[in-house]
Structures are given as C-alpha cells and as structure tokens.
C-alpha positions in Angstrom: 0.0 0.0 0.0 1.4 3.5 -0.7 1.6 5.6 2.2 3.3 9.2 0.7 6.6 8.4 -0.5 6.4 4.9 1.4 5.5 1.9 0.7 3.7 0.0 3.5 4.1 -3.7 3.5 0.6 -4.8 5.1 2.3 -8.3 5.9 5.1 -7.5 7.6 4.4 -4.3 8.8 7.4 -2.5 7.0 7.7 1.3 5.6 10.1 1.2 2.8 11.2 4.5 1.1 14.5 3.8 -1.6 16.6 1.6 0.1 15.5 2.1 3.7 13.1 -0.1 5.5 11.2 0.2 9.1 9.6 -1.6 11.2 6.7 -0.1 12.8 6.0 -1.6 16.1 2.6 -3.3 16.4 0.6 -0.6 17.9 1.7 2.1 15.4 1.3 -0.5 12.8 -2.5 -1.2 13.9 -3.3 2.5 14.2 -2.0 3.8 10.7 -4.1 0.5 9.4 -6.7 1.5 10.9 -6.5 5.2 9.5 -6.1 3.7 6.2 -9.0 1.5 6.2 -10.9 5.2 6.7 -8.8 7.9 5.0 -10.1 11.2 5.4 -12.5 10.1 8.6 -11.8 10.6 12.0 -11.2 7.5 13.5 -11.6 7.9 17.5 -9.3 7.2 20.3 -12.2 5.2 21.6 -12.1 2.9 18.6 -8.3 2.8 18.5 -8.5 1.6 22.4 -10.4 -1.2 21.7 -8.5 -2.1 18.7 -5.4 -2.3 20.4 -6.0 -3.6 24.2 -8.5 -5.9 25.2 -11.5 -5.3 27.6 -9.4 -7.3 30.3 -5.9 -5.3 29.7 -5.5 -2.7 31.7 -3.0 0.3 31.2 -3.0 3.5 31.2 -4.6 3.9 27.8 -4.2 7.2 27.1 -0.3 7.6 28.0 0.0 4.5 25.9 -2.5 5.6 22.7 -0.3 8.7 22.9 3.2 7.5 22.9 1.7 4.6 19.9 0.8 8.3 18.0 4.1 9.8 18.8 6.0 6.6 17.2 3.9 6.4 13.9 4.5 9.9 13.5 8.8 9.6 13.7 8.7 6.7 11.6 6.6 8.3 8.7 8.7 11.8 9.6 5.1 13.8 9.9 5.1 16.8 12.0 2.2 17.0 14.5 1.9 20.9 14.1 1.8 20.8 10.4 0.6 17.0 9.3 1.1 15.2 6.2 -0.1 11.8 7.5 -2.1 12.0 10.5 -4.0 14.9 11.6 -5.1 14.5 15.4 -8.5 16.0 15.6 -8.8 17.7 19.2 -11.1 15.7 22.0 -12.0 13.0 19.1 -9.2 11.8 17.7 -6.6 11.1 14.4 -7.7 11.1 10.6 -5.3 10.1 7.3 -5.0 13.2 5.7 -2.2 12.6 2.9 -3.0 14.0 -0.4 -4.9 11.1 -2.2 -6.4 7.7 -1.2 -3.6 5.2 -0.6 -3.2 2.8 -3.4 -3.6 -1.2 -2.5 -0.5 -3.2 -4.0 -2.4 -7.0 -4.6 -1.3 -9.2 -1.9 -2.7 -12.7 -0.6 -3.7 -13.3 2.9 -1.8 -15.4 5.3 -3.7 -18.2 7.1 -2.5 -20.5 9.4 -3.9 -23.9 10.0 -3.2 -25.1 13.6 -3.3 -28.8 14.5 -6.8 -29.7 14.8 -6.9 -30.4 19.2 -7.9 -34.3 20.4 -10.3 -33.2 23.2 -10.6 -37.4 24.1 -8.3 -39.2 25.6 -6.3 -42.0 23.9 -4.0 -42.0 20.6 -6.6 -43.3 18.4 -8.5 -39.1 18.8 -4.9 -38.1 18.7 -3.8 -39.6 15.0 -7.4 -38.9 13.3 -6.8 -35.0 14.8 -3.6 -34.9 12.6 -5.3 -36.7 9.7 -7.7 -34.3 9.9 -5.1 -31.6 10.3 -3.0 -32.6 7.0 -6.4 -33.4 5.1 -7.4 -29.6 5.6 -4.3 -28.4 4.4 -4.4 -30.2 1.8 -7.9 -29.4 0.2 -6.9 -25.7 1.0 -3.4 -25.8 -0.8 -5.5 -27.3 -4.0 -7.7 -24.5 -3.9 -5.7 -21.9 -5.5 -2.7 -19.3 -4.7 -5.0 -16.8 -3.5 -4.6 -17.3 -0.6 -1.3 -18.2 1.0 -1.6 -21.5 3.6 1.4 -22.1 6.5 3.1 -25.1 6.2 1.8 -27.7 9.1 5.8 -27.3 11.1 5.2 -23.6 10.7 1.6 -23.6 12.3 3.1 -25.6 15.3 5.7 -22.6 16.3 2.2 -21.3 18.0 2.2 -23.7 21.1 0.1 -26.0 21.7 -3.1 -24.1 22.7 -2.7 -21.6 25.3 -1.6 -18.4 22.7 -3.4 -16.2 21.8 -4.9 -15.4 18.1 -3.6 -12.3 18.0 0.2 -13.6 19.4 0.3 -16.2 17.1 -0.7 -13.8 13.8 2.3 -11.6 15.2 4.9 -14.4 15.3 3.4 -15.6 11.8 2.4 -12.9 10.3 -0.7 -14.3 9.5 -3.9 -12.2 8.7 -6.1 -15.3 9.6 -5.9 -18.4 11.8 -7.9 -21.8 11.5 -8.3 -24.0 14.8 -10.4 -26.8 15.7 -10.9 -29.7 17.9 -11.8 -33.4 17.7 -13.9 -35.7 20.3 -14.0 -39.4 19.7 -16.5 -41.2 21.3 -16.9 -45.0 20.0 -17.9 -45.0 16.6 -19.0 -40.7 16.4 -16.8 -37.9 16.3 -17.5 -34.5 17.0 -15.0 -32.0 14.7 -15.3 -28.4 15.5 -13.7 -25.7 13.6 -12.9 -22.1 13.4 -12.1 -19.2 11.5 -10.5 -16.2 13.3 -9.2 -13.0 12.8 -5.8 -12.5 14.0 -5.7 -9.0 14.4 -9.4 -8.5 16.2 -9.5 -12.1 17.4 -13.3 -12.4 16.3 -14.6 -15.5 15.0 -15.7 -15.1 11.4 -16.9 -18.8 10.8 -17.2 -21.6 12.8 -19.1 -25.1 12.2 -19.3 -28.5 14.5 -19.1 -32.0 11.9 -20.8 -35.0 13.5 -19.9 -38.1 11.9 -19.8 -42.0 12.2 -16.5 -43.0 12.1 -16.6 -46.4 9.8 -13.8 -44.6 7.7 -11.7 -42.4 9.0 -10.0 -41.5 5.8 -13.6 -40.4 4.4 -14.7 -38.7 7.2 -11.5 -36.7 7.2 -11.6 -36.3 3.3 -14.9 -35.2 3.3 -15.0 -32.9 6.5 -11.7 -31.3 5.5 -13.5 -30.4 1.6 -16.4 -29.2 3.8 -14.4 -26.7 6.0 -12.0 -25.4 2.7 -15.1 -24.8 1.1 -16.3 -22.4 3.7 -12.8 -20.8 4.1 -12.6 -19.7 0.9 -15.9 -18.5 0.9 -15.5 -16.6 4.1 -12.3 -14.6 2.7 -12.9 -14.4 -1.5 -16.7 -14.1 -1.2 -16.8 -13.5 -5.2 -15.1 -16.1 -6.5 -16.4 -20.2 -6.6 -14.4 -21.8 -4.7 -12.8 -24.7 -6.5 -16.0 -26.5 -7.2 -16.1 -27.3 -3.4 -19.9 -27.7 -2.3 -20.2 -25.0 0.8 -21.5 -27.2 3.6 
C-alpha cells in the first residue's frame, strides 16, 4: 500500500522509502491501518482503544495511545503541528489526511492452520486430529494461490493451545488463523472448527461436523472439503471456490 513516499508492506508491517526499510511496532502498525481503512474520517481514540488492548488489559490507555501516536509519526517523519499523514483531531481523535487515497498493491492473505486439538483421551482421537489436520491443508493448498496456507511445522511454532490469536498472527504474520478440535467417542466424532481474525480475534466462521466414524479417511476427506469450502468462501466471497460444495 502506498503511504506518501512509502511503501507499506501490510504483511510484515514494513515502511520502505528507496533503500530504507522500518519496522513499525505493532501498535503504530495497527493504528495507521486503521487510519487507512478510513482515509479522510476521523477515527476515535475510543475505537483505537479497543482495537489495540483488550476489555481485560489494563494500562494506562491514554499515555499509551499517545506515545503509539508519537512513534507512527517519527517513523513516517510527519510533524504533529503541520501534518502530512495523521492529523489529530482535538477531544475526538486522528484522521489520514495525505494527499490522495492510498493505493492497495495485490497481496494474498496469510492463514495458518493449527493442529486440529484431540479433546478425548487416547492415541486413536490423537492420529485422526492430525489426519484431519494434514487433510485440511491439503484441500486448501488445492484450492488456489490466492490465498497463501502455513506449512503444518510452521503452524506448530504457535504452542500448543494456550496463545493467543492475535500472538500467534504476530509471530506468523498471519492475517487469519484456522483452529479446531476433535472428540471421539466410540464409533461418532465431533469435529469443530474455526475461522479467526488474527488481528481483532473475532470468530468469522465456525461449524461443528458429527460423523460416524466407519472410515476415517472419508470422514476426514470429506469434513476437510467441507471446511475449505467455507474458508474460501469466508475470505474471496466473489469467487467459486474450486468446485467445493459449501456445507
């Protein structure tokens, strides 16, 4: 995306002008996105609290907003006094103000498929969980380069559970992250699965599979075409997806 003379890399979060590259930290990073989803609005330091800090964080929000202002502003060189980029509108809060809309450079998301959790007990949940897990990467790597899938080594630097959505885009640097569980019990199986947003860690799809287990090669070939299906549907509404049926 051109920002001015930069070139913002929306993946990594990278200004680049000529030769020289910065990193902008996340919360400057997340504020001039959000100004740039909105040029010429006035996005509020209300909205850019609650985009950066969860309801159960608590700092000293407006030190913190401030000082996130202060860096975006160095990095980008703007002048507070006389602003090229962002404008801070008094008791309300920041708009984009740079001389026409910024131009979008065609990029593919980034979603990361984490090992599908065995809820049950035993290693018979455990090896149809990563069944399940390769199956789904697999109907989503068929589907096209539109959208750019982890590798399954890549999707386990994210721990095994306990980070968070938002922790695990970071370390990734992926815009979207698919989870799910398993529950085995007998000859059923319970297969839940979701779709989040890394950066606002709100669940955009999510669907629960119940299924006899006779075959547990066709149950995971046929969930994992199921749950591909509605991926791609959730992130390129305007294409059809592969031929995949949506569930």
């Amino acid at each position: 995306m051109r920002v001015g003379a930069f070139e913002l890399d929306m993946n990594t979060g990278e200004l680049q002008q000529g030769a020289t590259r910065v990193r902008l930290q996340s919360q400057p990073f997340e504020i001039l996105r959000a100004l740039l989803e909105r040029p010429g609005d006035v996005v509020t330091r209300h909205e850019l609290r609650h985009r950066l800090w969860p309801d159960n964080v608590f700092v000293d929000y407006e030190h913190s907003l401030n000082t996130a202002i202060k860096r975006l502003r160095a990095a980008l060189g703007d002048d507070a006094n006389r602003p090229t980029f962002v404008e801070t509108v008094p008791r309300r809060g920041y708009r984009y103000v740079a001389a026409g809309p910024p131009r979008h450079t065609p990029t593919r998301s980034r979603l990361v498929v984490m090992p599908f959790s065995a809820v049950s007990a035993g290693i018979q949940c455990e090896l149809f969980s990563d069944g399940l897990t390769e199956e789904v990467i697999a109907q989503l790597c068929s589907a096209g380069d539109d959208v750019e899938i982890l590798a399954p080594w890549s999707s386990r630097a994210g721990g095994p559970g306990q980070a968070r959505a938002r922790d695990i885009g970071d370390l990734l640097r992926a815009d979207f992250l698919l989870e799910g569980s398993t529950r085995l019990d007998d000859v059923r199986v319970r297969i839940t699965a979701r779709l989040v947003d890394t950066t606002t860690e709100v669940h955009l799809w999510s669907r629960t599979y119940d299924r006899l287990v006779d075959c547990p090669m066709s149950v995971q070939a046929d969930v994992g075409s199921s749950v591909a299906s509605a991926i791609f549907n959730e992130l390129l509404p305007a294409r059809d997806t592969l031929g995949l049926e949506s569930p």
